[in-house]
N, C-alpha and C positions, 0 to 999 in steps of 0.2 A: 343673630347666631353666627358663632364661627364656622368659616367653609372649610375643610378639608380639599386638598386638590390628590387626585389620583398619582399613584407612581406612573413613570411613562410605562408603556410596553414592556419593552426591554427589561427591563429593570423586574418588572413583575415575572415575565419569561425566564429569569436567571434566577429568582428564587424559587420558581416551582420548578427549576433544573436541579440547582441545589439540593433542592427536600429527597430527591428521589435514591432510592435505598444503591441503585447500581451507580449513580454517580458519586456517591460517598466513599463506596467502597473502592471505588477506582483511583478514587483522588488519596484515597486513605494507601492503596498497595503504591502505587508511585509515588507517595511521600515516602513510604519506606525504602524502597528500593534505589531511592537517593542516598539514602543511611546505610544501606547495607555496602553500597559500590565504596564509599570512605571509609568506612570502615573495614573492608577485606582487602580492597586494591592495596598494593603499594603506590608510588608517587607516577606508575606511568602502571597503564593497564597491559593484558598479555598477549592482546591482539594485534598481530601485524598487518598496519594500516598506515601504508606511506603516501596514500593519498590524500590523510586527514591527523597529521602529527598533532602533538599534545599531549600533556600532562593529564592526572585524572582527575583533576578538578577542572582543568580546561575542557575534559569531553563530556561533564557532570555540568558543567553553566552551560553550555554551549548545546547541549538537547533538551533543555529547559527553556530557552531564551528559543528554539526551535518551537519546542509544544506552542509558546505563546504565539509564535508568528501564525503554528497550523490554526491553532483558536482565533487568531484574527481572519485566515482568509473564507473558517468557516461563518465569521461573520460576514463577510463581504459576501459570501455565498446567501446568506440569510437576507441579507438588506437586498441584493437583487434580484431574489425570485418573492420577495414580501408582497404584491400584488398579483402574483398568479394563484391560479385553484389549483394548491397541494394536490398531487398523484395520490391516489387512495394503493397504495403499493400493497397493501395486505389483503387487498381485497383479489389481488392478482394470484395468493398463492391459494390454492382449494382450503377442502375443510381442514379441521382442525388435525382430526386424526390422520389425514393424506400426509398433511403438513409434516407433525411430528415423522411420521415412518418416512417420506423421504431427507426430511433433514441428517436424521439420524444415517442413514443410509449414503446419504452423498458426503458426510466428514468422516464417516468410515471408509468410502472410498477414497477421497481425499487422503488420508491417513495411510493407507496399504500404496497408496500412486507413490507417496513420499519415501516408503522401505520398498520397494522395487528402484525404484529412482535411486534409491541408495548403491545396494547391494546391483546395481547395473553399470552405475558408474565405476564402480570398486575394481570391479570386472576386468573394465579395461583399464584399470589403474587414474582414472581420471577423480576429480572431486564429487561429490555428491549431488546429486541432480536435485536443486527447490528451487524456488521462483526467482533468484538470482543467478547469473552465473558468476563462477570464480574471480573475482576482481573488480565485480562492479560498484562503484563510486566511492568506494575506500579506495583501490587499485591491489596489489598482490604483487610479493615476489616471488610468485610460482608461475612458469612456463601454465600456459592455455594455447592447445591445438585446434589448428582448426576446426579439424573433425571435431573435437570434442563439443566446441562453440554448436556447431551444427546438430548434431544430437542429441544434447540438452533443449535448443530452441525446439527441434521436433517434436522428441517426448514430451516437454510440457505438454506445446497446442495440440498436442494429440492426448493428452492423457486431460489434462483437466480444461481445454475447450473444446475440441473437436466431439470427442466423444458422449460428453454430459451433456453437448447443444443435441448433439442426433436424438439422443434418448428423448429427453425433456421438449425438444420440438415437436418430437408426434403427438403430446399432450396437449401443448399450449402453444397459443400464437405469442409472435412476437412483440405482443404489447403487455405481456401477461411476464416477459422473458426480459422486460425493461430494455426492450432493443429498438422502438421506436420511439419519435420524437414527438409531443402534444403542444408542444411551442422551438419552432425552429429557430425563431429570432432573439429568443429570450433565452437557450440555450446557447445559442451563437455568441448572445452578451454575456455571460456566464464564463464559456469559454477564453473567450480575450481577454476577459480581464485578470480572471484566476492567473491564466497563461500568461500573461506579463508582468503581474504580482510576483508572483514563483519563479518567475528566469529574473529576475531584479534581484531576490531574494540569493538567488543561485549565483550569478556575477559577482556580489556583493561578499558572498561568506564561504563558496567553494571553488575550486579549479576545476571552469569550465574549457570545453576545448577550442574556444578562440583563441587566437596567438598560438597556438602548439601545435597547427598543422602546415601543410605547405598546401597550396592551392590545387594542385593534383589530389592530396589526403580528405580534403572537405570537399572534394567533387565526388570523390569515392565512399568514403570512408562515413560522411551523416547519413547518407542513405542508407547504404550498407550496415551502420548500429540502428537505424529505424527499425527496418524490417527484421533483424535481428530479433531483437528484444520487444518488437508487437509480437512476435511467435512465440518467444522461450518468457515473456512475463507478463506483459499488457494486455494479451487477447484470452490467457487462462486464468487473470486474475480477475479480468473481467468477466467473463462467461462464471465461471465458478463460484466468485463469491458475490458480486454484485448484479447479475443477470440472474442466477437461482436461488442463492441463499438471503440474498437481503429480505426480500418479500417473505420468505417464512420467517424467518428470524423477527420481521416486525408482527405475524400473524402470531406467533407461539409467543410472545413476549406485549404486544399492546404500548408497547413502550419505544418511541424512538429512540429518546438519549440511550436504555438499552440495547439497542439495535445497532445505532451507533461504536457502540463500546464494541458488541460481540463482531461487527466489519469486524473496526481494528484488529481484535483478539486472531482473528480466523486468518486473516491476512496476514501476520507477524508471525502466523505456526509454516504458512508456509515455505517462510523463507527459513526453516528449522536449520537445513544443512550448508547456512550461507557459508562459505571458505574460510571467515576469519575466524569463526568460533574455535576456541581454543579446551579439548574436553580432558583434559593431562592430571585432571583431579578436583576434586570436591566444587573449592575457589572458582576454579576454572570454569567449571561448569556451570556454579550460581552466577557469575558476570558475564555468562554470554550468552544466557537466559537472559538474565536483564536486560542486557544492551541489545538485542534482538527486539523486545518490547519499547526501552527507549529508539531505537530506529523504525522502527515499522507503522509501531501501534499510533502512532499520532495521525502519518500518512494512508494508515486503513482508514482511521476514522475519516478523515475527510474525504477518502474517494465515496463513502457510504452517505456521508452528508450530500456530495453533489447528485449522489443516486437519489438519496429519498426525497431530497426538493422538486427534482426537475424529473424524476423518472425516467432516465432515462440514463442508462446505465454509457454507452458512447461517449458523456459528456465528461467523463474523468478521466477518460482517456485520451483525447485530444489536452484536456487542461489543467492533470495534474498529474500525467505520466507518461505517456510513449514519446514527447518532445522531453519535455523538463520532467526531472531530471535527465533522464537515460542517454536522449540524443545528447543534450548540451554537454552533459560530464561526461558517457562511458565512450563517446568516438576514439580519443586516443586510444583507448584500451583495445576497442576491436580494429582498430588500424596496426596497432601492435599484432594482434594475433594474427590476421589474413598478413601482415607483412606487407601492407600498401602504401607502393612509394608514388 
């Protein structure tokens, strides 16, 4: 009798990813949303981004030909945690109905921190406070003050990590909080490689800050956008959506690739009032909606994939954000604002 040999793995993993109704739909709205940017843009889009010139079919291939790399390094993330025992991550958030009432409850806070952040920035006439500040890895031709740089990075870590950690800690321990580590070295290899995948990736396709400072500016200046931007985006992106929401999100949905998806989503609202968006009418609005989702949403989902593999919410921080990008691109920019010669 003839044998049949089994699909590999893989292969079978990618069509029960396929089959699933939020992965359809997602690949179904970013197929559109490639159509809608050609068909409303003219030949150059309306956002001022002198950090990343281009046509708009150059910034239409070029966040595609991105999504594919993030889908490769969440393979590379797959293939190297493939022999540990998966984090039961949903088992960390309480029951069901806890679940729901705090989800619900923490994106409405999320949501109100964003219009306060608004209308506080307005204030003093500065940009609006989300999880970017004004000029980061596009660049800006808009003046950014110190102070402002400063107060942005606080309110973040105070509003969506400082605060959501005190709450949520008298609850739960920190392994319920995806803040401790169940394999340090397997994590460690996670880290290195994602991390030099991703600054390869970064050298290769964006202007990063080697060759553009003086040796006094990278003395100063890398540290100095470190700690920046672990306070004003890495520590309240982390705490907020990948130390509290991930676990529910997998507990109210049963579904990773779901899970996955709703990171992304969560992560890309934050960055709602990033500086380039352009809100001047209609057009304007629907492509910087889009282009918020093409830039974000690919880089949520993957910090969510390094979460829900390895549990352990730390690891996307070290390896697919408070170095690369932030440190490697945004240093000129904060050497520009503190003025460090």
């Amino acid at each position: 009798m003839p044998t049949t040999t089994a699909p590999p793995r893989a292969l079978t993993s990618l069509r029960r990813l396929a089959r699933q109704r939020s992965v359809r739909i997602t690949a179904a709205v970013w197929l559109a949303a490639n159509f809608v940017v050609l068909l409303v843009a003219g030949e150059a889009l309306p956002f001022g981004w002198p950090g990343v010139p281009g046509s708009t079919v150059d910034h239409v291939v070029n966040t595609n030909i991105g999504m594919l790399g993030i889908f490769g390094l969440m393979a590379v993330t797959c293939l190297l945690t493939r022999h540990r025992v998966r984090p039961d991550l949903a088992a960390r958030a309480p029951d069901l109905a806890a679940t729901r009432r705090e989800t619900l409850l923490l994106l409405a806070y999320g949501a109100l921190g964003l219009v306060v952040g608004f209308f506080l920035a307005r204030l003093f006439g500065w940009h609006p406070f989300g999880l970017h500040l004004a000029g980061s890895i596009f660049g800006t031709h808009d003046h950014v003050a110190p102070v402002e740089a400063m107060t942005w990075a606080g309110y973040n870590v105070v509003v969506y990590a400082v605060m959501p950690l005190a709450y949520f800690r008298r609850k739960y321990s920190a392994e319920q909080l995806n803040l401790v580590s169940s394999d340090r070295r397997g994590d460690t290899r996670v880290i290195v490689v994602v991390l030099l995948i991703e600054s390869a990736i970064q050298f290769a396709t964006l202007t990063t800050a080697f060759g553009r400072l003086t040796t006094g500016q990278y003395l100063v200046g890398l540290p100095l956008t470190f700690v920046l931007y672990l306070a004003g985006a890495v520590l309240p992106a982390m705490i907020f959506v990948y130390c509290i929401l991930v676990p529910r999100f997998l507990k109210l949905t049963g579904s990773t690739a779901t899970t996955v998806i709703l990171g992304g989503i969560t992560y890309t609202l934050l960055h709602l009032w990033d500086a380039w968006t352009v809100l001047t009418s209609p057009a304007n609005w629907l492509l910087s909606i889009i282009f918020l989702f093409f830039t974000y949403f690919g880089p949520g989902m993957m910090k969510t994939v390094l979460t829900v593999r390895t549990g352990n919410a730390w690891t996307h921080v070290w390896a697919y954000h408070a170095v690369a990008p932030h440190t490697l691109i945004d240093a000129p920019h904060v050497v520009e604002i503190f003025r460090v010669r």
